[in-house]
ZAMARGU-4260 file (C-alpha; in steps of 0.2 Angstrom, whole numbers, plus 5000, padded with zeros to 4 digits):
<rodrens>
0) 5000/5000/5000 | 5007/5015/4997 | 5010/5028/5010 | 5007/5046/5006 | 5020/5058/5011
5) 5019/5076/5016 | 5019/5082/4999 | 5005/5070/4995 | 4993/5076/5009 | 4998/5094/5007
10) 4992/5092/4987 | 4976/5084/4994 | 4970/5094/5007 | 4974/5112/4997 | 4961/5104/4985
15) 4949/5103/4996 | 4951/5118/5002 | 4950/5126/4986 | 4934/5117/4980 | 4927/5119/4997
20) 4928/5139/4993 | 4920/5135/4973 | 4906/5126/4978 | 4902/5139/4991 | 4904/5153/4977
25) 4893/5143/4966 | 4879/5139/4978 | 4879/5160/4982 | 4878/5163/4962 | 4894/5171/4961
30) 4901/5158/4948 | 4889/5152/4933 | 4885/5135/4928 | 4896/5134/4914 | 4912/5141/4928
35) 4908/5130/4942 | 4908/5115/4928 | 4926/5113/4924 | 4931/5115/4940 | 4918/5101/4948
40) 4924/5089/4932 | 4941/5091/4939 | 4936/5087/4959 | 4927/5069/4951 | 4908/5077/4952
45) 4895/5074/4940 | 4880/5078/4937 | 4868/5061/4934 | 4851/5059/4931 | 4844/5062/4948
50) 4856/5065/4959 | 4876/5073/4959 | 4889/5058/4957 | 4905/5058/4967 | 4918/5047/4958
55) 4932/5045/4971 | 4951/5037/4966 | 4956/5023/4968 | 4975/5024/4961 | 4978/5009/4951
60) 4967/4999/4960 | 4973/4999/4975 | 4968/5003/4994 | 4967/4998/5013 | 4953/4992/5024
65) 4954/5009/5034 | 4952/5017/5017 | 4937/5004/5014 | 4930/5009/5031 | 4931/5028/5026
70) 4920/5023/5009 | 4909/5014/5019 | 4905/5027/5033 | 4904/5040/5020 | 4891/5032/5010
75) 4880/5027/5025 | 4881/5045/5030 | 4880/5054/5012 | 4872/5043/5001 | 4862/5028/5003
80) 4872/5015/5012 | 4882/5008/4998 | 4895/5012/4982 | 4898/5007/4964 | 4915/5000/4960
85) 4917/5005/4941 | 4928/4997/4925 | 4941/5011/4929 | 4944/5002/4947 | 4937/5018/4957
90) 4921/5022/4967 | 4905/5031/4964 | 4892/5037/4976 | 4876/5040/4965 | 4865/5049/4978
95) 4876/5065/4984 | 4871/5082/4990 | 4882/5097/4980 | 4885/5108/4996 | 4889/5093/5005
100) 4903/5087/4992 | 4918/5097/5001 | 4915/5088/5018 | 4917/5073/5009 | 4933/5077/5002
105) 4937/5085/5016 | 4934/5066/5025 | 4941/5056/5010 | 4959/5065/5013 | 4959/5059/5031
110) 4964/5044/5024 | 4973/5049/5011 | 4960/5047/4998 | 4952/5058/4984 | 4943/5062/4968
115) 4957/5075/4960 | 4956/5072/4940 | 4944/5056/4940 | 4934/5068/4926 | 4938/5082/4917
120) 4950/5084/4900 | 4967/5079/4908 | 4975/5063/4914 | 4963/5050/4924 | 4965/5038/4935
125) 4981/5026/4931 | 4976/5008/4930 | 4983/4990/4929 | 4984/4973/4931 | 4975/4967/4948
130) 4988/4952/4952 | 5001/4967/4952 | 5013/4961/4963 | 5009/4942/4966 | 5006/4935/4949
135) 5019/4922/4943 | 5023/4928/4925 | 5027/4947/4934 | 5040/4956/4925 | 5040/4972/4935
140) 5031/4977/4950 | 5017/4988/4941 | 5011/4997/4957 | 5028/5007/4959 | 5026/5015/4940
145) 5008/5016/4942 | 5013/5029/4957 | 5028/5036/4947 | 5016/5041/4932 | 5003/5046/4945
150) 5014/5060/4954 | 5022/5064/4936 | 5003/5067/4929 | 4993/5073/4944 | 4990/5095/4943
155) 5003/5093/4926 | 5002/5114/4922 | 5005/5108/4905 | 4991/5093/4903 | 4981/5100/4913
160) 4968/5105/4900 | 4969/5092/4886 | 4957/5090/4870 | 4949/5078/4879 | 4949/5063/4895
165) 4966/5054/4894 | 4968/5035/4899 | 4984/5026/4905 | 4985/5008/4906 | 5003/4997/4912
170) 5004/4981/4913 | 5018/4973/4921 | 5017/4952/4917 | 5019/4943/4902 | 5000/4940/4900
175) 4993/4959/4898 | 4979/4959/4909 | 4978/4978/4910 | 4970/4981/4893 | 4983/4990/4886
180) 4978/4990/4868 | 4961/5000/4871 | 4969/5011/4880 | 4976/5030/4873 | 4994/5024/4881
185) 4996/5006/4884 | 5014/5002/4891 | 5017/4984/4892 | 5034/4980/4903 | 5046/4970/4896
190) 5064/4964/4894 | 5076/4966/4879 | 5089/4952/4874 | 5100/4960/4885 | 5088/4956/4900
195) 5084/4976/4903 | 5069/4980/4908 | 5060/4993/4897 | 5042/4997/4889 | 5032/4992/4875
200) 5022/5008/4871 | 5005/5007/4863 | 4997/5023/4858 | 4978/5027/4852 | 4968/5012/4858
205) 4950/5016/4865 | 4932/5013/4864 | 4917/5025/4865 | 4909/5032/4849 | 4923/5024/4837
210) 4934/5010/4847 | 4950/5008/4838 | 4962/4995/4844 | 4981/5006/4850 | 4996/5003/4837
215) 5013/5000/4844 | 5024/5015/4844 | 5039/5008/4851 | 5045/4991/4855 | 5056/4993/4867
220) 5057/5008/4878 | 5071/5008/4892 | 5062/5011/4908 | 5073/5028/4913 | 5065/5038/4898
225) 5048/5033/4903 | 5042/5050/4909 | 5049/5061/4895 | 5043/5049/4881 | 5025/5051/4888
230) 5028/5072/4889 | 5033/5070/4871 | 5018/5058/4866 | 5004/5070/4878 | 5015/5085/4869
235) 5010/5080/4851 | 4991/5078/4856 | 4989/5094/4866 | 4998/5103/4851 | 4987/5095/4836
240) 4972/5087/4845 | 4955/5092/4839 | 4946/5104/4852 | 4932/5110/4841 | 4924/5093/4840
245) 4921/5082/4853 | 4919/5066/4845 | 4935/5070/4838 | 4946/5074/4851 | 4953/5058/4858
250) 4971/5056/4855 | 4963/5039/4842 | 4955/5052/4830 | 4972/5060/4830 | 4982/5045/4827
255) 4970/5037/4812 | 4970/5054/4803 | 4988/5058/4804 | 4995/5040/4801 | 5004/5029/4814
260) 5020/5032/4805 | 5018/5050/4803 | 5013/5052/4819 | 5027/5041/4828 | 5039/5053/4819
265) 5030/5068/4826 | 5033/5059/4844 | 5053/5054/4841 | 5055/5073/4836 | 5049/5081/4850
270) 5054/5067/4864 | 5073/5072/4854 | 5071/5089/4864 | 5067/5078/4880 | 5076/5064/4879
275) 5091/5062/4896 | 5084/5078/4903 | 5076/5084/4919 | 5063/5071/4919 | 5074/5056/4915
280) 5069/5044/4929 | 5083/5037/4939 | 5087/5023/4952 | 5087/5035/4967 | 5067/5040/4962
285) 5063/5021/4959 | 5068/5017/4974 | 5061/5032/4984 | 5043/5028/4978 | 5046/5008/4982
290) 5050/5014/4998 | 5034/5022/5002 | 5025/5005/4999 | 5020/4995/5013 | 5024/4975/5012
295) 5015/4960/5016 | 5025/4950/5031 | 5026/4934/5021 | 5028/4916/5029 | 5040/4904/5023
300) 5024/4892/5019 | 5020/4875/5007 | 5007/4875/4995 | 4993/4862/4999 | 4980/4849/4990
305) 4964/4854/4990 | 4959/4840/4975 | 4952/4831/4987 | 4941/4844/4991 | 4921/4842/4987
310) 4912/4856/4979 | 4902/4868/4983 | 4919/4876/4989 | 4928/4865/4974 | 4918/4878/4962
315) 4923/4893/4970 | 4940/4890/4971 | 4942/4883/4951 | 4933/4900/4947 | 4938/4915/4961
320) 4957/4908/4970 | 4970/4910/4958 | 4989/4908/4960 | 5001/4917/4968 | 5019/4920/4967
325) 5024/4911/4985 | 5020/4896/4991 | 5008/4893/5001 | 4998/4908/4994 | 4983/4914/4986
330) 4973/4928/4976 | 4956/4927/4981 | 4942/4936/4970 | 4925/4942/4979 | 4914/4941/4966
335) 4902/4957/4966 | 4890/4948/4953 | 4876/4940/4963 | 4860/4937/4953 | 4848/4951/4959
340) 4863/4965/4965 | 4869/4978/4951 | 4885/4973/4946 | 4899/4979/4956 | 4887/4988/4970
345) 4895/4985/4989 | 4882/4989/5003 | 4891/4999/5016 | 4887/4985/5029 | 4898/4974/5018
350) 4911/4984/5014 | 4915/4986/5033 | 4913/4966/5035 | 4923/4967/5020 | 4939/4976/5029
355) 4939/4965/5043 | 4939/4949/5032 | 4957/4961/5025 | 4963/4963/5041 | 4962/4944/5045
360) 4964/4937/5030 | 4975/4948/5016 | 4988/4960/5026 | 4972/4974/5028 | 4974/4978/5010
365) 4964/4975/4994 | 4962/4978/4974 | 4948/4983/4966 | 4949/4975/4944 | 4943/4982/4931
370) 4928/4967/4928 | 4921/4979/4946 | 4925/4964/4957 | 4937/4964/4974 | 4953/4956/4977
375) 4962/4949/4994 | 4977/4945/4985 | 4988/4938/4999 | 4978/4922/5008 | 4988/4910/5016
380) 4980/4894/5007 | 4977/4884/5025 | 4962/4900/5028 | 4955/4899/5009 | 4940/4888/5016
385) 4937/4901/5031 | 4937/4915/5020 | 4925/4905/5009 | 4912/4902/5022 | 4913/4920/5028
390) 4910/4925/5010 | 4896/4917/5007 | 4887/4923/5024 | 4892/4941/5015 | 4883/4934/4996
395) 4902/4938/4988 | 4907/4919/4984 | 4898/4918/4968 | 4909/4906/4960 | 4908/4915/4941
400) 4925/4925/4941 | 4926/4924/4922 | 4911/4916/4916 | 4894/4922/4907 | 4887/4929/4925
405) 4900/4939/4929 | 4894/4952/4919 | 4903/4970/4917 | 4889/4982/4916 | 4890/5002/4917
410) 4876/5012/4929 | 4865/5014/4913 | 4847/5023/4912 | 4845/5018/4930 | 4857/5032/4935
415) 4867/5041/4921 | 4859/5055/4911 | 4870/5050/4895 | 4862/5035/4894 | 4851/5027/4880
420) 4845/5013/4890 | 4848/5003/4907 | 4861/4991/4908 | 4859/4986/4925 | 4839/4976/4923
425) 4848/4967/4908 | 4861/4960/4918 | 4849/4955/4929 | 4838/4947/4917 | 4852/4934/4908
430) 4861/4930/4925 | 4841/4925/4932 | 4837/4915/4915 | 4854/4904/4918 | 4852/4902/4939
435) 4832/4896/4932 | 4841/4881/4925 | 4843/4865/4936 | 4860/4863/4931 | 4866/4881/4932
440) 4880/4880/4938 | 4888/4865/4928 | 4880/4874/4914 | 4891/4888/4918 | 4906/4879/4921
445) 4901/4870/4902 | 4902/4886/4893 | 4921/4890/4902 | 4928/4906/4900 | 4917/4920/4894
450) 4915/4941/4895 | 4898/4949/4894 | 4901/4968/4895 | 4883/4980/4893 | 4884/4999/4893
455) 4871/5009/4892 | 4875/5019/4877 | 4889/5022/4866 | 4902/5031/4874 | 4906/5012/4882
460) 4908/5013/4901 | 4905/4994/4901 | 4919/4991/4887 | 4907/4982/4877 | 4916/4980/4861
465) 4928/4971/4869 | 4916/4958/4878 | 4914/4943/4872 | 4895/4947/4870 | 4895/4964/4868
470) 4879/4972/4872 | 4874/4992/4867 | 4859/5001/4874 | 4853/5010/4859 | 4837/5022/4857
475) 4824/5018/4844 | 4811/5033/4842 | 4812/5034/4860 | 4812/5017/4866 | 4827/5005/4872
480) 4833/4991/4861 | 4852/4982/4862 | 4863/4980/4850 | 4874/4964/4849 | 4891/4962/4847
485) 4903/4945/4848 | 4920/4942/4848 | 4930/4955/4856 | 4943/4952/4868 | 4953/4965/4881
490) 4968/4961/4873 | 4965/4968/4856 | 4950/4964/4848 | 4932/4975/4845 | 4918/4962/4842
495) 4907/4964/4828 | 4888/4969/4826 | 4878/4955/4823 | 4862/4963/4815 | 4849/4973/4821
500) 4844/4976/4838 | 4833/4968/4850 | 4820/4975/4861 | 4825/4970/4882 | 4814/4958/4884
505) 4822/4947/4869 | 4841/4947/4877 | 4843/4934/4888 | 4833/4924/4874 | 4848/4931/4864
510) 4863/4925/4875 | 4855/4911/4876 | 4855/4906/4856 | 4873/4914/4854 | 4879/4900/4868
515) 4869/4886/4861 | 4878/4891/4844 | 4895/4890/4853 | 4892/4873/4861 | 4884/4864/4846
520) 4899/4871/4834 | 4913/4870/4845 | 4930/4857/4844 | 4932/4855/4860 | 4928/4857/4881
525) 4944/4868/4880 | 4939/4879/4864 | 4931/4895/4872 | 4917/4905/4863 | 4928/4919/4858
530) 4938/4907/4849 | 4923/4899/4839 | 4917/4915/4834 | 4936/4920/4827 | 4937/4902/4819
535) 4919/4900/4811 | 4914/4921/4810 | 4898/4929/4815 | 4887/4920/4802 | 4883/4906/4809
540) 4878/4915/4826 | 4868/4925/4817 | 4858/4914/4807 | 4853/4905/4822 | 4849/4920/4832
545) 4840/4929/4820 | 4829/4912/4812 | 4825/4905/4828 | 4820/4921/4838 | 4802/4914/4843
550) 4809/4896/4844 | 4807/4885/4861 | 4825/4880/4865 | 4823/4862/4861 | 4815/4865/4847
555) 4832/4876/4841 | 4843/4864/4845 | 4835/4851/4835 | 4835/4867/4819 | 4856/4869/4824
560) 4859/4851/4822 | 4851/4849/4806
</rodrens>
């Protein structure tokens, strides 16, 4: 956990005061609407569909069970008892008073929390793998560059007003599980021949209105130029980036109209003027920000058999405990998918119970991923089955870490004033239609591995062009239908439409024909659906979908087979 110094809080609590004093001028009527705007965006505060939003920071995903505690007494006390997690691994109250926002604050940096640049045209909140620092195939420890790039981008004079929202992703493991291709830099850690440890830098991925997979600018970047190769990259938007259109202003739109190789070129010129100067990171600063991390007080411990074991707790640890570095060790996942709870909702009652089972259980600290679930990362494998038991008492044991039911799925029409439909009933909807089956859970441990991302409109807050399913809410003179996609993957792939759109009612039917599609036409057990839909296209999915709409299920099976 990293430990924020006096520099740190000073930054924190001048904020505070500051926007203490602009929400107080704008509640008086001495700043206008369109004033007080920017400066709210830049504090995290949104204005939703029925209430102000807080999104508060969670730095690369990352955080304590005091931390926890704070977000769970706030939102008992401000908002109504519980908190969002979100696909950019931070928090969001939904039900906030404006003129009580600063007290928030106010409270959130007495624990060294904040919501500084979670909205607004300038750097967001740094993200990255959740296994950061336990994962076997770990290159470099992602946390401590996460903070580097953090305290490089935070109150940036010369980023500070950007074209448009700018998104950081690194991954540090050999298996990018940061997303860094749909991301508008994507830095992948790696090591040369040489065995130095540099950067693979990926520029211009992103979703929303026009999702573009990022191009690789550099292969290899060693690790001290990191900081002025990003001023260079961030230079070459601010300078040429389109501010007069808004669906044009993402640093993507800039790379697709300029040319990757042109615009690589424009970014080796101007990093030529920055290249070995003031910002070149060095040793002494690497290890200044490792310092400032707290460590876990490992055991010398021995892994243990649990194939002996008998489910239901057999279930829940194929799906949610994954490996860890030391023996003896585990990652556990608390899955925040539940039939019947919005997806990635904690109630303050659990988040409390949640920082006790941290204390016990995971050093007092936890991670919050990007698919809005919850991570103890450091178990001791002996206490995997009394965390389980004490999960389940808490509804967070879901066994479906990484199958059809964990759904990621933005706020939607039930909350967000962008929206063009709910996101949250639909979840809701296809996880009930699979739990209705006798054999749910085999069913889902049938299908394997398999992302269903819904947002509720096209600016993607539930990344669903890179789910598996994809599912768009769309408006339709003025009513809410879904769009369809399949085949897109995190790692680099948008999934493609399959047709027209379907009203609400018809999507878990949907789901439901796209899977029976992937079982009858797959190789094998091990073949997941993504890979079907790369090997055999979308036709196939689509014929059945669209033919068979009205279809009972057995009756459709029979009409795949034939």
């Amino acid at each position: 956990m990293y430990l924020y110094d006096e520099i740190d809080q000073r930054l924190v609590d001048e904020r505070v005061a500051q926007f203490r004093d602009q929400t107080r001028r704008f509640l008086d009527g001495k700043l206008s609407e369109d004033d007080f705007r920017a400066l709210r965006l830049r504090n995290g505060l949104y204005v939703q569909r029925y209430a102000p939003m807080l999104r508060v920071a969670i730095p690369y995903g990352l955080f304590s069970s005091k931390q926890l505690r704070k977000l769970a007494d706030i939102a008992r006390r401000y908002d109504r008892g519980y908190g969002h997690f979100s696909t950019r691994q931070n928090l969001q109250l939904n039900w906030l008073k404006l003129e009580e926002v600063p007290d928030i604050l106010a409270e959130l940096a007495t624990v060294g929390m904040h919501a500084i640049q979670t909205s607004g045209n300038c750097v967001r909140n740094i993200t990255t793998d959740h296994f950061a620092g336990v994962a076997h195939d770990e290159i470099v420890d992602s946390f401590v560059w996460c903070e580097l790039i953090r305290q490089w981008s935070t109150f940036h004079p010369e980023f500070n007003y950007l074209p448009r929202k700018f998104k950081i992703a690194v991954n540090g493991a050999a298996a990018d599980r940061a997303a860094t291709f749909v991301h508008d830099i994507g830095l992948h850690a790696l090591r040369n021949a040489g065995g130095e440890v540099g950067f693979r830098v990926i520029v211009g991925g992103g979703l929303g209105r026009t999702p573009i997979v990022g191009h690789v600018i550099r292969e290899f970047l060693p690790w001290p130029h990191l900081l002025t190769y990003l001023d260079a990259i961030l230079r070459v938007y601010n300078r040429y980036g389109r501010r007069d259109n808004i669906h044009k202003a993402r640093i993507k739109i800039l790379v697709k109209e300029r040319g990757v190789e042109k615009f690589r070129d424009e970014v080796e010129a101007e990093w030529a003027h920055l290249k070995d100067g003031p910002a070149t990171v060095v040793e002494e600063e690497i290890r200044r920000i490792e310092a400032r991390f707290t460590r876990p007080a490992y055991e010398k411990l021995a892994d243990m058999d649990y194939t002996n074991v008998k489910t239901p707790f057999t279930a829940w640890m194929k799906r949610n405990v994954h490996p860890h570095k030391l023996p003896g060790y585990a990652a556990v996942s608390l899955s925040l998918k539940k039939t019947g709870v919005p997806p990635g909702d904690v109630t303050s009652d659990q988040m409390e119970r949640i920082a006790d089972l941290a204390d016990h259980y995971s050093f007092g600290e936890l991670r919050v991923t990007h698919e809005q679930n919850l991570v103890f990362a450091d178990v001791r494998q002996a206490e995997l089955h009394g965390l389980w038991q004490q999960l389940r008492e808490l509804g967070l044991a879901t066994p479906n870490v990484g199958l059809l039911t964990n759904i990621i799925a933005c706020p939607g029409g039930d909350f967000c004033s962008l929206a063009n439909a709910k996101s949250i009933p639909v979840a809701e909807a296809i996880q009930r239609r699979v739990e209705e089956r006798r054999d749910s859970l085999d069913y889902l441990f049938d299908i394997g591995e398999l992302d269903l991302n819904i947002s509720g409109c096209i600016n993607a807050c539930g990344h669903h062009h890179v789910g598996h399913i994809g599912i768009l809410g769309v408006d339709k003179n003025g009513e809410e239908w879904y769009q369809i996609t399949i085949g897109g993957a995190q790692q680099g792939r948008i999934g493609k439409i399959i047709g027209p759109s379907f009203a609400r009612a018809d999507i878990p039917g949907v789901v439901e024909r796209l899977i029976e599609t992937y079982l009858e036409l797959r190789d094998s057990e091990n073949e997941r659906f993504v890979d079907v839909v790369h090997r055999t296209g979308v036709e196939p999915f689509k014929k059945h979908v669209y033919a068979n709409l009205d279809q009972k299920p057995a009756d459709r099976r029979r009409a795949l087979a034939a």
